[in-house]
NUKE-120096 format. One line per 4 residues: their letters; for each residue x, y, z of C-alpha. Coordinates in nm, 4 decimals, always signed. Layout:
NUKE-120096
a) X:Y:Z  ... .
//
This chain:
NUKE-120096
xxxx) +0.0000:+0.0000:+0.0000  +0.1664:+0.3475:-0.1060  +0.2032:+0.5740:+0.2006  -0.0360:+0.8484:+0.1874 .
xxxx) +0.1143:+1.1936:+0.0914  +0.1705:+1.4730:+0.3960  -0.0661:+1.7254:+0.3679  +0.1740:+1.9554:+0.4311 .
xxxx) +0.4258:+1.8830:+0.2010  +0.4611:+2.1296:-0.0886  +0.3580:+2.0863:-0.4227  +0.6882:+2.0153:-0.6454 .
xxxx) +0.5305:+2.0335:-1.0147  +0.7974:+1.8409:-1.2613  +0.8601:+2.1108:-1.5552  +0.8592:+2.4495:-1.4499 .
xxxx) +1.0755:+2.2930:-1.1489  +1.3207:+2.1323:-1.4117  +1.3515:+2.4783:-1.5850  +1.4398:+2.6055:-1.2534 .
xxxx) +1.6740:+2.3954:-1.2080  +1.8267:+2.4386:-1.5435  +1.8664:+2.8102:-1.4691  +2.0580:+2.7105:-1.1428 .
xxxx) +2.2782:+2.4928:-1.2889  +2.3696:+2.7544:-1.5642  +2.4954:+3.0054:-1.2894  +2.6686:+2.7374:-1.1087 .
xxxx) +2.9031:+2.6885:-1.4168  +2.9293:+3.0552:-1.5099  +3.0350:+3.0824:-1.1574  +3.2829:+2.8033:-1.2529 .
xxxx) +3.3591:+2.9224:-1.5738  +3.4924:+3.2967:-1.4173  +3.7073:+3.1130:-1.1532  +3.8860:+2.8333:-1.4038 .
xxxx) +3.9534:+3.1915:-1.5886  +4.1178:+3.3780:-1.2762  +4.3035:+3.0069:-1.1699  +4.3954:+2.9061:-1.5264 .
xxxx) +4.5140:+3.2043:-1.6738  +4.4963:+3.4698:-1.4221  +4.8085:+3.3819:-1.2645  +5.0068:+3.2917:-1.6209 .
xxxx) +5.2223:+3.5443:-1.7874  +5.1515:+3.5575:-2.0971  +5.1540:+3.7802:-2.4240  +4.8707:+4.0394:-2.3995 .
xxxx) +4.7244:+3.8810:-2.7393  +4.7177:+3.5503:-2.6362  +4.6288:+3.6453:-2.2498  +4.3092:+3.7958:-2.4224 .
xxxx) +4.2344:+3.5172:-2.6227  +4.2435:+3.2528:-2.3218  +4.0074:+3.4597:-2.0946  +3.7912:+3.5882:-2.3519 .
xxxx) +3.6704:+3.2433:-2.4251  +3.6270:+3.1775:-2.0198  +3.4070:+3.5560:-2.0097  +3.2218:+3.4519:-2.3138 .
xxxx) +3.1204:+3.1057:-2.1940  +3.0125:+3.2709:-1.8486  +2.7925:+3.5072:-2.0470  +2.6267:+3.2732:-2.2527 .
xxxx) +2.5682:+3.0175:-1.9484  +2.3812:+3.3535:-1.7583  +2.2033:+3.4337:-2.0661  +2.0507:+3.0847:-2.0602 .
xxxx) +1.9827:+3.1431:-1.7179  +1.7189:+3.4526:-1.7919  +1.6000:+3.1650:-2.0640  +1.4989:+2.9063:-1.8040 .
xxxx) +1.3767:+3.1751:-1.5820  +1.1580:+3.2951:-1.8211  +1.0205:+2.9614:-1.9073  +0.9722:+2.7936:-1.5574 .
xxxx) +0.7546:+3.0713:-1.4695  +0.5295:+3.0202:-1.8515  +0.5472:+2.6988:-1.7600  +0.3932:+2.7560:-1.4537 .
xxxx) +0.1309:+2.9822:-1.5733  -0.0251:+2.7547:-1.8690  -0.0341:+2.4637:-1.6640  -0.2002:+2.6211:-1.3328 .
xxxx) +0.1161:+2.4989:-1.1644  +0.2345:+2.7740:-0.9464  +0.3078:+2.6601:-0.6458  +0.5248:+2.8631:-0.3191 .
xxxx) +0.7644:+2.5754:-0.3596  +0.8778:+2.6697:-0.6945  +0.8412:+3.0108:-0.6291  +1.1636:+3.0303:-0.3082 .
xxxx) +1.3425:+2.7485:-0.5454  +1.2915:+2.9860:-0.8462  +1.4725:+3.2511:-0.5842  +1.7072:+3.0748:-0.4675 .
xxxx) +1.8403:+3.0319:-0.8225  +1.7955:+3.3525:-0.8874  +2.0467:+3.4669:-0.6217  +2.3120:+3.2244:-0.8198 .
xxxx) +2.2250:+3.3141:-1.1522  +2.1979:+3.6605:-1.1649  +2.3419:+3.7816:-0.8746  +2.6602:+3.5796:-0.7310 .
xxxx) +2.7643:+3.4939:-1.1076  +2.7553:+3.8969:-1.2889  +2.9077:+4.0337:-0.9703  +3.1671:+3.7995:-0.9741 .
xxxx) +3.2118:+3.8677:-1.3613  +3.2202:+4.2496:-1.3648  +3.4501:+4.2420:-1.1105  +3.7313:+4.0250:-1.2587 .
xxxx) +3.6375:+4.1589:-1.5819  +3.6242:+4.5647:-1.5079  +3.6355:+4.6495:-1.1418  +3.9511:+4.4645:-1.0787 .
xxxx) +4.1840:+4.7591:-1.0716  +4.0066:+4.9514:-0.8593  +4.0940:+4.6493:-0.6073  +3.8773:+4.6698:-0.2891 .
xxxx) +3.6513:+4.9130:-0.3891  +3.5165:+4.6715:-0.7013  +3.4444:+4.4192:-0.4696  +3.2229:+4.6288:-0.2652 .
xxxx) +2.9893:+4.7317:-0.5262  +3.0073:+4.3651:-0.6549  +2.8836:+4.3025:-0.2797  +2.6276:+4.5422:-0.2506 .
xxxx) +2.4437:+4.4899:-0.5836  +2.4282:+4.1240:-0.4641  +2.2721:+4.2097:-0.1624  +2.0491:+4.4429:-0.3077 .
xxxx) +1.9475:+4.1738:-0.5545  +1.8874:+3.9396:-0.2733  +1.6874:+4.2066:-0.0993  +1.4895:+4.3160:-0.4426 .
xxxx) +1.3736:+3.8545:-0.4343  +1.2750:+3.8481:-0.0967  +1.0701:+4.1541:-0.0831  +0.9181:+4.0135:-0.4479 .
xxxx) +0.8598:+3.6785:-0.2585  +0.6796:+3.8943:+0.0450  +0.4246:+4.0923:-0.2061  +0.3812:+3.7336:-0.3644 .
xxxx) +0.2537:+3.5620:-0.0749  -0.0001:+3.8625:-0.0091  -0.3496:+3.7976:-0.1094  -0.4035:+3.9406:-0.4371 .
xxxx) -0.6602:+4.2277:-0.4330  -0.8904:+4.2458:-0.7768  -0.7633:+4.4497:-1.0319  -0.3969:+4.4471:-0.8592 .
xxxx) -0.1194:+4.5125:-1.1145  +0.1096:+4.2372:-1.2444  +0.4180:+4.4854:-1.2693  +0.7590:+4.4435:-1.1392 .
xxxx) +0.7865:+4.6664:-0.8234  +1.1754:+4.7533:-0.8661  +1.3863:+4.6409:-1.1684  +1.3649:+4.2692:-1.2157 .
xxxx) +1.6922:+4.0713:-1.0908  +1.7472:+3.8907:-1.4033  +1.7335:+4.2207:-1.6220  +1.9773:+4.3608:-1.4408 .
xxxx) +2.2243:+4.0754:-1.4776  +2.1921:+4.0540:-1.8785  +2.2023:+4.4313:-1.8607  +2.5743:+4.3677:-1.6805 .
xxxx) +2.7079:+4.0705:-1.8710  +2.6076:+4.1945:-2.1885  +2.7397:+4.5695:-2.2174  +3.0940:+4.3897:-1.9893 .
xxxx) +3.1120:+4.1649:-2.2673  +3.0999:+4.4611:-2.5028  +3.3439:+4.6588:-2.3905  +3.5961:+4.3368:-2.3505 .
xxxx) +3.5346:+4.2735:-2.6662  +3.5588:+4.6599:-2.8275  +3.8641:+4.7289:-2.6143  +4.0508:+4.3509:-2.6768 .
xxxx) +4.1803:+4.3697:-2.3031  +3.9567:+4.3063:-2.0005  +4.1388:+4.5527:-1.7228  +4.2610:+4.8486:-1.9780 .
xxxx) +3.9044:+5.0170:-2.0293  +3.9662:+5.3694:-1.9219  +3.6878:+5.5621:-1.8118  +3.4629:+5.2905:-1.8571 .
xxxx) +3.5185:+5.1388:-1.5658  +3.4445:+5.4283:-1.3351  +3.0951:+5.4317:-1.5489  +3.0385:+5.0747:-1.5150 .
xxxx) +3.0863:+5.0824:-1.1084  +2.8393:+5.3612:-1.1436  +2.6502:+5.1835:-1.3055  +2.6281:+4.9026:-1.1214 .
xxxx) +2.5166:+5.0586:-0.8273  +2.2321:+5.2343:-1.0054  +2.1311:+4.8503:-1.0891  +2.1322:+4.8272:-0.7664 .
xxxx) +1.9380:+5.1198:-0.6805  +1.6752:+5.0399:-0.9079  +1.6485:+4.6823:-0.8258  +1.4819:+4.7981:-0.4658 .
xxxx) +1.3523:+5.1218:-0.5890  +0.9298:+5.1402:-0.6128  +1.0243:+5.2081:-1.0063  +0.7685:+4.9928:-1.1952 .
xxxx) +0.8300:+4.7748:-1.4542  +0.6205:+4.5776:-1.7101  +0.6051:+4.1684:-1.6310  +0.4801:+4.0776:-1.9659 .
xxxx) +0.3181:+3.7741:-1.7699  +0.0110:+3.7988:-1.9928  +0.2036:+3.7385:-2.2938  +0.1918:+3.3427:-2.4067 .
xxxx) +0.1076:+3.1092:-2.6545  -0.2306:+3.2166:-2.6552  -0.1390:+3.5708:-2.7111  -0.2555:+3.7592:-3.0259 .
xxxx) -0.0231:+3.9441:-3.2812  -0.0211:+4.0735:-3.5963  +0.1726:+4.0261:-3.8854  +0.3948:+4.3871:-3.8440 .
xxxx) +0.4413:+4.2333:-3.4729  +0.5568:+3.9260:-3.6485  +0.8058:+4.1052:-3.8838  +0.9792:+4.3318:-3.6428 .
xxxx) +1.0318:+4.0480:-3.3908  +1.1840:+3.8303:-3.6463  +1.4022:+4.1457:-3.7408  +1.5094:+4.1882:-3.4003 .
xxxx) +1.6303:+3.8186:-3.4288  +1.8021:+3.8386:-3.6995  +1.9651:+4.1733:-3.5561  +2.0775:+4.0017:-3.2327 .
xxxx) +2.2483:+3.7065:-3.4085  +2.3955:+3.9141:-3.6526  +2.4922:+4.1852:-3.3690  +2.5711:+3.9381:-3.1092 .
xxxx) +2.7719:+4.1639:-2.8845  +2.5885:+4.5282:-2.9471  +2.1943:+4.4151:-2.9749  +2.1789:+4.2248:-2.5964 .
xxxx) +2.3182:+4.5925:-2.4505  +2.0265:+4.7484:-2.6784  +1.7545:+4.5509:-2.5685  +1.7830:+4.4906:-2.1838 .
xxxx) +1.8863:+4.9084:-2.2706  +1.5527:+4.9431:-2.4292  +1.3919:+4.7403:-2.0979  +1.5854:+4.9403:-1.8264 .
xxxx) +1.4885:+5.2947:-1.9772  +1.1217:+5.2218:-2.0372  +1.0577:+5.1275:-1.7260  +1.2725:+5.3933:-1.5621 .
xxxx) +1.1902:+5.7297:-1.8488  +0.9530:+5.6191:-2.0454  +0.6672:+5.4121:-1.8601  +0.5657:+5.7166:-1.6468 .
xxxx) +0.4920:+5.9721:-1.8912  +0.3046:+5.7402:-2.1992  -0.1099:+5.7200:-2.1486  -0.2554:+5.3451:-1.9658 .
xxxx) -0.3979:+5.2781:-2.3577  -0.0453:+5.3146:-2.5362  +0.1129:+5.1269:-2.2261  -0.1514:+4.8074:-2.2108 .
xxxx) -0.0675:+4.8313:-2.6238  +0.2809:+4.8119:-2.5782  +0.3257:+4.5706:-2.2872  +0.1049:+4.3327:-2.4758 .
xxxx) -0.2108:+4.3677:-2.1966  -0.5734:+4.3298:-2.2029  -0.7645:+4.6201:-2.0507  -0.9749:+4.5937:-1.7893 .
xxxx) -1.3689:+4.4965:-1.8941  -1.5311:+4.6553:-1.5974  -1.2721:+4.9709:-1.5856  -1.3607:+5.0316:-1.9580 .
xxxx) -1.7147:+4.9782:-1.9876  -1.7284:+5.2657:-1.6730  -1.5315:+5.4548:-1.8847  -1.7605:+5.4533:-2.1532 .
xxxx) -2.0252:+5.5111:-1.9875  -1.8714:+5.8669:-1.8951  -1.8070:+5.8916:-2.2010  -2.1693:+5.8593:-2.3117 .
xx) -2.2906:+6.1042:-2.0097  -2.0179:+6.3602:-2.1399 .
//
């Protein structure tokens, strides 16, 4: 006779758990990836072309692995959605990732990668943008165990934790790549620290920003949606190393300029959103009283 399951045991849903998992392991070997580079080579002398060359390829692969981390992020929680599988279980293991993926592993990487020469200092803003990433989950997991009032928004309150990771690996990658030496970037490094702790500003600011949890396979678009979208692929592939900086750009800036100051119709067009039945029929009636 199977042994009948403990009430209280959580609910551990198989797919949007195994993306979750996917995105952990992904920052576990970016992680790894950044610290064969600073064991490996770090300590080698070698020419400055071929020194380049070596780490490049570590950066790279730790960029890509934390890019496929905001993948599986972004599917566990579809996943979740179109089956009716949301559960609080996958919701801390989806944060617990998180904390890996996109905070431990781009700290670690703009710090070996830009902030090195500026020795103690880098490390601290690596530090305290990933404990203000840590901060910006746990006060997301707090508002997500709240009961949901009707017509609550779905928006991010504070810049979302993955964002601001492909935000950081992408434009470190670019400037690696534009300058062909990781620790020789002049200015750019005092902008990047900046930077960086602007992330981390915004990551447990009250700035909102769009979810785009309403957008799935059941989502309607037309065909100049269509086009653009497949331009933008084509773009990134083509552009690997300058279209990631524009788009996570594109996010940051919306949210942060742009979101504020645009009407509730252009913004529910934009973020892909259905308006609100009983908000609009009041509307109209006003309309018709007017």
């Amino acid at each position: 006779m199977p042994k009948d399951r403990d009430p209280d045991e959580p609910k551990i849903y198989f797919l949007p758990n195994l993306m979750t998992a996917c995105n952990l392991a992904c920052g576990f070997f970016a992680v790894l990836m950044i610290f064969k580079g600073l064991v490996e080579v770090g300590n080698v002398k070698l020419p400055e072309k071929e020194y380049y060359e070596q780490v490049k390829q570590y950066y790279e692969y730790a960029i890509l692995l934390i890019f496929g981390s905001c993948l599986f992020d972004l599917l566990d929680g579809r996943l979740a959605r179109l089956g009716g599988q949301e559960s609080p279980f996958g919701q801390e293991f989806d944060s617990l990732a998180d904390i890996i993926s996109f905070g431990m592993a781009p700290a670690m990487l703009l710090s070996k990668a830009v902030l090195f020469p500026l020795g103690n200092i880098g490390w601290a803003i690596a530090l305290v943008y990933l404990i203000c990433g840590a901060m910006r989950l746990a006060r997301f997991n707090c508002l997500a165990s709240m009961p949901k009032k009707p017509g609550a928004s779905s928006d991010f309150r504070g810049l979302p934790i993955p964002m601001a990771a492909g935000f950081i690996a992408s434009i470190t990658f670019l400037l690696i790549d534009f300058y062909k030496n990781d620790h020789e970037l002049g200015m750019w490094k005092y902008i990047l620290a900046g930077a960086m702790l602007g992330l981390s500003l915004l990551m447990i600011s009250d700035v909102r920003y769009p979810s785009f949890k309403k957008v799935d396979w059941s989502t309607r678009g037309t065909l100049g949606a269509i086009v653009v979208a497949l331009l933008v692929l084509l773009a990134t592939v083509q552009f690997r190393f300058v279209m990631p900086v524009v788009l996570f750009s594109i996010y940051l800036l919306y949210g942060l300029l742009v979101r504020p100051w645009i009407s509730n119709r252009l913004r529910k067009e934009i973020e892909v959103e259905d308006g609100d039945e009983n908000g609009d029929s009041i509307a109209r009636d006003k309309e018709k009283e007017a």
